[in-house]
Backbone bond lengths (Angstrom), bond angles and torsions (degrees), N, CA, C in turn:
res aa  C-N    CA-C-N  psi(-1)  N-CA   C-N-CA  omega(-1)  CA-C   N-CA-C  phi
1 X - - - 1.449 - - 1.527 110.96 -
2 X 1.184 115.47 -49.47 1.858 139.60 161.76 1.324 102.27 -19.94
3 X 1.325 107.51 -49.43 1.603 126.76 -157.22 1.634 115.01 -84.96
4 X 1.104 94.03 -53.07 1.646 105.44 -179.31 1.639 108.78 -81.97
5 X 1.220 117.87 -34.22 2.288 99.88 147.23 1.178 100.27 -44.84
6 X 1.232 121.04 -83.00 1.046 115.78 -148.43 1.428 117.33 -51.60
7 X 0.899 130.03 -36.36 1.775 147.19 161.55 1.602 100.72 -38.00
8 X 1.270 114.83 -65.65 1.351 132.54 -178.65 1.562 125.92 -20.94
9 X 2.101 72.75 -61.10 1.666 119.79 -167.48 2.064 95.16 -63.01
10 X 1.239 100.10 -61.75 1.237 103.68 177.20 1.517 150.01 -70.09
11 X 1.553 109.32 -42.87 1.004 126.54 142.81 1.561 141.98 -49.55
12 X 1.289 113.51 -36.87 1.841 136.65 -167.05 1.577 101.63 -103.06
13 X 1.362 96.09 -80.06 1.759 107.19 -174.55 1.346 121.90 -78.52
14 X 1.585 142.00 20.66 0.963 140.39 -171.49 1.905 69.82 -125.85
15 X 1.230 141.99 -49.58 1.822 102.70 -166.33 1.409 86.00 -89.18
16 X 0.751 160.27 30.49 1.569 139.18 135.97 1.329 135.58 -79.42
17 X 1.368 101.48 5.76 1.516 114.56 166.14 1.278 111.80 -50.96
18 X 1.376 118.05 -68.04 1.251 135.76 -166.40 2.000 118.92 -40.90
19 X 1.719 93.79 -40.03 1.314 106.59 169.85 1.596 118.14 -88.35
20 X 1.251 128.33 -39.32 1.662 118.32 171.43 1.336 95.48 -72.57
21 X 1.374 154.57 -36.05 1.095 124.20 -176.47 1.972 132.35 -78.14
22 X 1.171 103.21 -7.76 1.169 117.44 164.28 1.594 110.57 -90.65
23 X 1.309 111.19 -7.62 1.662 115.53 -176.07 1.728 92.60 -86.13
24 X 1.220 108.45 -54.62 1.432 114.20 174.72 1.093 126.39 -53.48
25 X 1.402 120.56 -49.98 1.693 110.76 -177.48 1.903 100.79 -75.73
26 X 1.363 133.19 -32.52 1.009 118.73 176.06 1.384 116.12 -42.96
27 X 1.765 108.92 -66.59 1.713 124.57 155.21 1.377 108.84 -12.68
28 X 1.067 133.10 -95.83 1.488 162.47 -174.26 1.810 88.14 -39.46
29 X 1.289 149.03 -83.58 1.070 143.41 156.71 1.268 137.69 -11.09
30 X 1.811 116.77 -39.01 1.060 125.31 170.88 1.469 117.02 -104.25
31 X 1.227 120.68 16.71 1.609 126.88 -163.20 1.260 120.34 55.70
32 X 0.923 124.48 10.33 1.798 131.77 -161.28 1.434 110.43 -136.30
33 X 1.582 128.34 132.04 1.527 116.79 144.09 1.099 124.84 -79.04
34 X 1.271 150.19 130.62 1.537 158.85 151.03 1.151 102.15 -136.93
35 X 1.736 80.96 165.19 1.260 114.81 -160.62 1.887 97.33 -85.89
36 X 1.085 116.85 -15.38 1.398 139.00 165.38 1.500 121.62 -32.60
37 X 1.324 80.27 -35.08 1.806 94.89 -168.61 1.321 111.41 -112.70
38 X 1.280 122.53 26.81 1.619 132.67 162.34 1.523 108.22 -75.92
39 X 1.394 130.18 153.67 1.324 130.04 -172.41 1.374 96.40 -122.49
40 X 1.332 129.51 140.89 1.461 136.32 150.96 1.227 115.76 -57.07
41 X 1.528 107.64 -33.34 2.043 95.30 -158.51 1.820 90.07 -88.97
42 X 1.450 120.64 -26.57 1.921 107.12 -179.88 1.224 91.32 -78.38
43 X 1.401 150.91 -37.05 1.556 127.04 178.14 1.239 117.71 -33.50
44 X 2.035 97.47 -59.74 1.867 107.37 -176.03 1.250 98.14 -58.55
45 X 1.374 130.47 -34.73 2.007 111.05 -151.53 1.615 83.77 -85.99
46 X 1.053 124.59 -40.68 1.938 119.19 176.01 1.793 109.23 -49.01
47 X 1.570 102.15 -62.74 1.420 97.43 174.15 1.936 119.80 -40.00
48 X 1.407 86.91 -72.33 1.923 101.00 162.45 1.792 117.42 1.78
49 X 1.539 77.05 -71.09 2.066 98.64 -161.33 1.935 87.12 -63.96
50 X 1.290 122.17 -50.45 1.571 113.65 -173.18 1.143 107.33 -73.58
51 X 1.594 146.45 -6.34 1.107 114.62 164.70 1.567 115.98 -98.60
52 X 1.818 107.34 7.60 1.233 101.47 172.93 1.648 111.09 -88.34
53 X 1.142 119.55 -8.44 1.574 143.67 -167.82 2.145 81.57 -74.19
54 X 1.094 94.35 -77.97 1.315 120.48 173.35 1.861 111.26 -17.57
55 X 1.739 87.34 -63.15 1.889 84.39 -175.77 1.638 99.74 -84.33
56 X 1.274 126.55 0.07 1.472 105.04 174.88 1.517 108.05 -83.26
57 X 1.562 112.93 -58.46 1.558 113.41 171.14 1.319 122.36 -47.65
58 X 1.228 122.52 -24.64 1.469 116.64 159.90 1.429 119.46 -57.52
59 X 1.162 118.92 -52.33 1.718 119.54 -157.31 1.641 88.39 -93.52
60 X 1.651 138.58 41.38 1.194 145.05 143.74 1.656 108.83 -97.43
61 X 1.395 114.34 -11.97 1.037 97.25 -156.84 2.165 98.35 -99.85
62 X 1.513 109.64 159.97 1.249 133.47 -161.55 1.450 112.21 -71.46
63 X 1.617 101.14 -18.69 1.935 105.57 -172.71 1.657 89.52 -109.66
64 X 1.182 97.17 120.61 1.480 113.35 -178.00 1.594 122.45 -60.00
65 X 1.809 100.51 -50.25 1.566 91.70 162.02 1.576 117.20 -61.48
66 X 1.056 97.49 -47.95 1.861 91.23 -169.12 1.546 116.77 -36.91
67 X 1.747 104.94 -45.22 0.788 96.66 176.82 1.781 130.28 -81.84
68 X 1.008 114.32 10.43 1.534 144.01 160.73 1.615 103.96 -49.64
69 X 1.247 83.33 -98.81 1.511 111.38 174.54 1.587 104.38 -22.97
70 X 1.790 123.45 -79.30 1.050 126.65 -167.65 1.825 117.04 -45.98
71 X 1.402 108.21 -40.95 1.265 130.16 173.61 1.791 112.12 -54.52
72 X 0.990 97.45 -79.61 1.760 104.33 178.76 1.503 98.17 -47.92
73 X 1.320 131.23 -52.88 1.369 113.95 -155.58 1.630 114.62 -89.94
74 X 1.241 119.94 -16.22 1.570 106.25 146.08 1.352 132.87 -95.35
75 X 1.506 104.62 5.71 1.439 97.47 149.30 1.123 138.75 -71.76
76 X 1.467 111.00 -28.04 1.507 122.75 -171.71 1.467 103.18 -77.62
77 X 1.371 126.04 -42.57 1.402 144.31 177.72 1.710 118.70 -59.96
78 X 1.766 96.51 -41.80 1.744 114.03 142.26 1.348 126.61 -21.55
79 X 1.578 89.85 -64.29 1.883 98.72 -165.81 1.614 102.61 -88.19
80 X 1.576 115.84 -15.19 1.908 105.85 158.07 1.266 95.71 -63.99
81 X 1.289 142.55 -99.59 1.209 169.75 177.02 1.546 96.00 18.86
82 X 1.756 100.96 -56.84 1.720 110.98 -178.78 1.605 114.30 -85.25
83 X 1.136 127.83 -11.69 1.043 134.13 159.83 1.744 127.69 -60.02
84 X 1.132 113.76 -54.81 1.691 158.07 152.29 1.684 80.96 -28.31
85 X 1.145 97.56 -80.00 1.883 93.85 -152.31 1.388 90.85 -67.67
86 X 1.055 139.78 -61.61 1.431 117.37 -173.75 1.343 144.42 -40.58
87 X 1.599 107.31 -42.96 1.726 125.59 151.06 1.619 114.33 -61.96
88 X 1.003 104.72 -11.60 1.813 112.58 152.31 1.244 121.81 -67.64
89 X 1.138 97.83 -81.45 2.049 115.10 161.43 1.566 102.50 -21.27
90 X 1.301 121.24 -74.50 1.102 115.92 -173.48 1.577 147.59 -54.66
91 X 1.317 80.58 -27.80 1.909 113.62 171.38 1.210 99.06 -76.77
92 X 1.444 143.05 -71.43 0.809 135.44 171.21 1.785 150.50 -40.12
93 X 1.454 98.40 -37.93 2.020 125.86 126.81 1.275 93.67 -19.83
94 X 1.330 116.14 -101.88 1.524 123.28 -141.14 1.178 110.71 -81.08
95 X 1.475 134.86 -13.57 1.578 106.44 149.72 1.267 129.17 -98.34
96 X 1.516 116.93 22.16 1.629 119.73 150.68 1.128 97.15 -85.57
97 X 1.333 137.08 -68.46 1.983 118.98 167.94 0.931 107.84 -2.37
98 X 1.009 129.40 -72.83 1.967 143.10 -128.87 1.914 92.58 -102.77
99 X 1.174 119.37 -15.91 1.283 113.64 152.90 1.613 127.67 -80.16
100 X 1.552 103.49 -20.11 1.309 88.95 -171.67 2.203 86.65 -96.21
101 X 0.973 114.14 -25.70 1.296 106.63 178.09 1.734 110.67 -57.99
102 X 1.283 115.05 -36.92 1.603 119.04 168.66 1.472 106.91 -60.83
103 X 1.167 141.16 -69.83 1.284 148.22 164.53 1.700 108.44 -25.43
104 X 1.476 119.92 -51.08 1.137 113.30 179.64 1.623 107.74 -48.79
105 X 1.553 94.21 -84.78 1.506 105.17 155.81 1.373 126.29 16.21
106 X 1.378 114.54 -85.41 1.618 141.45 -174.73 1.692 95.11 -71.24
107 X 0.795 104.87 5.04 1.568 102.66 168.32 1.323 135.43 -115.44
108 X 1.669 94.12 -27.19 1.520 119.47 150.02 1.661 121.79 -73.26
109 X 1.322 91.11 -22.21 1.545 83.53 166.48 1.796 106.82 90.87
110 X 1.210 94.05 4.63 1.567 104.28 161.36 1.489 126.26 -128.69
111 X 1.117 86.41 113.48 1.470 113.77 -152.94 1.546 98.62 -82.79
112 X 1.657 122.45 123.81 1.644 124.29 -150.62 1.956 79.70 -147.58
113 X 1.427 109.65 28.12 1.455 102.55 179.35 1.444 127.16 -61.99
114 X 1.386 128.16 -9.72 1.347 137.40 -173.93 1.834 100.52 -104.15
115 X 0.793 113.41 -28.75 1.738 126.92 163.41 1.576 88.03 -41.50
116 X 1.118 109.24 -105.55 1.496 128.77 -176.66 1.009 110.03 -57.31
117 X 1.193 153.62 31.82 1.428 158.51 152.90 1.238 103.17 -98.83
118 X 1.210 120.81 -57.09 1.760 125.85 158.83 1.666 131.67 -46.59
119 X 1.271 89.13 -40.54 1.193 97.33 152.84 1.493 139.54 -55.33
120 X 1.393 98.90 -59.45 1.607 111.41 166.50 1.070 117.45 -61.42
121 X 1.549 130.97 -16.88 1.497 125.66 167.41 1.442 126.02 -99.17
122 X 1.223 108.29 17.65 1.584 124.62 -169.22 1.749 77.89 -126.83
123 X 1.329 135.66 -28.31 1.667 96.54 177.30 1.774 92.98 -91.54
124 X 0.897 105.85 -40.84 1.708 106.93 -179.74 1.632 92.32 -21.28
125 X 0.878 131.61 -86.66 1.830 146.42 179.91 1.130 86.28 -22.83
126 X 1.034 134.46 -118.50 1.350 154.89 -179.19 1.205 94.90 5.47
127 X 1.477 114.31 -72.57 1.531 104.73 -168.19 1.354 128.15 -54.15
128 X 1.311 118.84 -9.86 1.457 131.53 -173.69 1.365 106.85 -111.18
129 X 1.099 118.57 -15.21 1.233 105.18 144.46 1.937 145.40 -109.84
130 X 2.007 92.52 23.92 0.948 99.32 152.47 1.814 119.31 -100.32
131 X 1.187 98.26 -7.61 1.495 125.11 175.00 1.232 87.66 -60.54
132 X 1.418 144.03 -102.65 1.508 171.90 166.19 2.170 95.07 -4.09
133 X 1.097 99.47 -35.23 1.687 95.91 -171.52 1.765 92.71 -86.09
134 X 1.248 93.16 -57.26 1.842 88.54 -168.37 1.854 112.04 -63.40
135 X 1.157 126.18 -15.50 1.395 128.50 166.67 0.835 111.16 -62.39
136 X 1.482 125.87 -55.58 1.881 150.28 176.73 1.604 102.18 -28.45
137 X 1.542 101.78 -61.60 1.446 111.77 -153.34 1.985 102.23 -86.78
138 X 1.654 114.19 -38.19 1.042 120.86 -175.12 1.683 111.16 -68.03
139 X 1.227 108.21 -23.37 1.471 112.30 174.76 1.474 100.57 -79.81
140 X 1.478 129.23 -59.92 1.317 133.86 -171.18 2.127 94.49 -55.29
141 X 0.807 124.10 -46.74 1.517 128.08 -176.81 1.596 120.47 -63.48
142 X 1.132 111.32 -20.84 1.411 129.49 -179.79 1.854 108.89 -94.04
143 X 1.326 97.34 -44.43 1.405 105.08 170.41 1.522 119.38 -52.28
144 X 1.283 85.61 -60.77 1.479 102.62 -169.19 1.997 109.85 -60.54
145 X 1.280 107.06 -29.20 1.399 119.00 -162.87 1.755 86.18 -70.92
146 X 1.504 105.55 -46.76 1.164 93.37 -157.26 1.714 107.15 -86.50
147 X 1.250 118.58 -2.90 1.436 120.36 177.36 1.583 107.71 -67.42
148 X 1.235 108.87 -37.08 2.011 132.99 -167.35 1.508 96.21 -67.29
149 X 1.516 111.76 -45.23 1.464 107.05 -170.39 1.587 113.41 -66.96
150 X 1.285 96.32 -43.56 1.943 114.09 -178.42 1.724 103.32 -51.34
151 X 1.294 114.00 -57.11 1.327 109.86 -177.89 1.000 120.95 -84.92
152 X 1.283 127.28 -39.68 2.086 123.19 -174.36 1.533 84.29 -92.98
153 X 1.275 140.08 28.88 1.940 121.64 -171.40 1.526 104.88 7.87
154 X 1.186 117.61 64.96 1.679 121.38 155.39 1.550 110.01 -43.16
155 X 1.288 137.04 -31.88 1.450 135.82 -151.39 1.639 89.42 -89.46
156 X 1.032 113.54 -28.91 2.171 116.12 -165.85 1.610 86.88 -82.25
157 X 1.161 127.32 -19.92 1.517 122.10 -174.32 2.192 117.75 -68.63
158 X 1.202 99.74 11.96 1.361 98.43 172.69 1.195 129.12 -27.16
């Protein structure tokens, strides 16, 4: 039991830093906690770092396929994970653009607010359903991490 916290501790909650702490300073920034202020793309770069945790403790281990298996399959889940955050990155780019192009706008005194209103609700979508993909995979990745440990005991592999 000793073992598998600690596994937990190390494996799980050490890459999730990256995502509660950007949940927090957003929080802390906006006076408010919500759930609002979770990011898709630090989930993937959190997911990311554990499945690289993942392919290193694998290729320690003594059964060659296993460690096959463990290797290839969070790598591949890796390059979603890194994929994910990047089409984040990018979405996120272009409607701070498209804010400062509204701002221009509203400064010119031509007001193009339904432009970018459409806009903002066409990434809204998007974003929820990059929300909806990276849950998919971060739940399936967590599972799986922790199924690998139960059977090959990856955590006794110090």
């Amino acid at each position: 039991m000793k073992k598998n916290f600690s596994w937990i501790c190390k494996n799980l909650l050490l890459p999730l830093i990256p995502f509660v702490a950007g949940w927090l300073v957003r929080s802390l920034n906006f006076g408010e906690f919500s759930l609002d202020y979770f990011n898709p793309g630090e989930l993937s770069f959190s997911m990311s770092m554990l499945c690289l945790i993942m392919m290193l403790n694998g290729k320690r281990l003594s059964d060659e396929d296993a460690n096959e298996i463990i290797f290839t399959l969070f790598f591949v889940i890796m390059v979603v994970f890194i994929c994910i955050f990047a089409i984040n990155t990018y979405m996120q780019t272009e409607l701070y653009k498209n804010y400062d192009i509204l701002i221009d706008k509203l400064r010119m005194n031509n007001l193009f607010v339904d432009d970018f209103l459409s806009k903002r609700e066409s990434f809204n979508k998007s974003t929820s359903q990059i929300w909806l993909i990276t849950l998919i995979f971060s739940s399936v990745s967590i599972v799986l991490a922790f199924l690998f440990n139960l059977k090959y005991k990856i955590s006794t592999h110090e």
